[in-house]
N, C-alpha and C positions, 0 to 999 in steps of 0.2 A: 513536454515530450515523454519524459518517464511514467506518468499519469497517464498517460494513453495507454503505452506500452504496456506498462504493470495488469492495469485493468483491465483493458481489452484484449490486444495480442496474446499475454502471459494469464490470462485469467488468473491474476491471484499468485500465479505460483514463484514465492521466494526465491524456489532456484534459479530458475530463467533470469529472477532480476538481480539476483547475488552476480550471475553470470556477463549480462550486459551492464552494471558498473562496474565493475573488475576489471572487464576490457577498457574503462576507462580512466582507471587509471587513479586518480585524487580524487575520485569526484565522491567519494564517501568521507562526507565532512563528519564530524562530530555531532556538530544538528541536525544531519540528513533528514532523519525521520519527522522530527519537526517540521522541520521545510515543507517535506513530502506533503507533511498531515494539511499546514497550511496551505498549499497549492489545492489539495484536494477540498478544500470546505471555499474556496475563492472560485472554481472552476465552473465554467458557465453551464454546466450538466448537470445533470443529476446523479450523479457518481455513487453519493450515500446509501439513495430510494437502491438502486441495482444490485448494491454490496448489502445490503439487508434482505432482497430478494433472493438471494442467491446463497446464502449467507446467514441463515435468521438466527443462530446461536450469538450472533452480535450484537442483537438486541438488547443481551445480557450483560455486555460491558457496562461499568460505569462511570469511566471518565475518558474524553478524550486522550489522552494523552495513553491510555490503555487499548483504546482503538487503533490507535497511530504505531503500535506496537505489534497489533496482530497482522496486521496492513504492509505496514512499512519495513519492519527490522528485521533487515535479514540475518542478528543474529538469533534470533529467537524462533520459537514452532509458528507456522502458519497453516492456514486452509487455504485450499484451492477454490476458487467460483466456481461456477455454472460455466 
C-alpha cells in the first residue's frame, strides 16, 4: 500500500509520505527504508523502469541501499517524479 502511495499518489514527494506515516503512528520502524526498498524490487510492476524515467539522475546511484535512501527516507533530501 505505501508503494502505491509513495509512487503514484505522492509522486515521490517525502513530505506527503513523512506525512501519511506519522499519521500512523509506529509504523516507522528502524528498517523502514529497507523494507520499503525491498517491497519495491519484489513488486509485480515496474516501479524502477518509471522512477529512472522520471527521474534519470538515479541512474547515478551506486548501490542499492543509496537508492533506498533517495526513495525512501524521509529523513533525508529527495526529488519529486514526474
Amino acid at each position: 500500500m505505501v508503494l502505491a502511495l509513495h509512487m503514484g499518489l505522492f509522486h515521490g514527494d517525502k513530505t506527503l509520505l513523512r506525512a501519511f506515516l506519522e499519521s500512523y503512528g509506529d509504523i516507522l520502524q528502524e528498517d523502514f527504508v529497507r523494507k520499503a526498498m525491498s517491497f519495491m524490487l519484489l513488486f509485480e510492476f515496474d516501479v524502477l523502469g518509471q522512477i529512472f524515467q522520471d527521474a534519470p539522475q538515479l541512474r547515478e546511484v551506486q548501490t542499492l541501499a543509496e537508492l533506498a535512501t533517495f526513495i525512501w527516507d524521509i529523513g533525508e533530501p529527495g526529488f519529486l517524479f514526474k
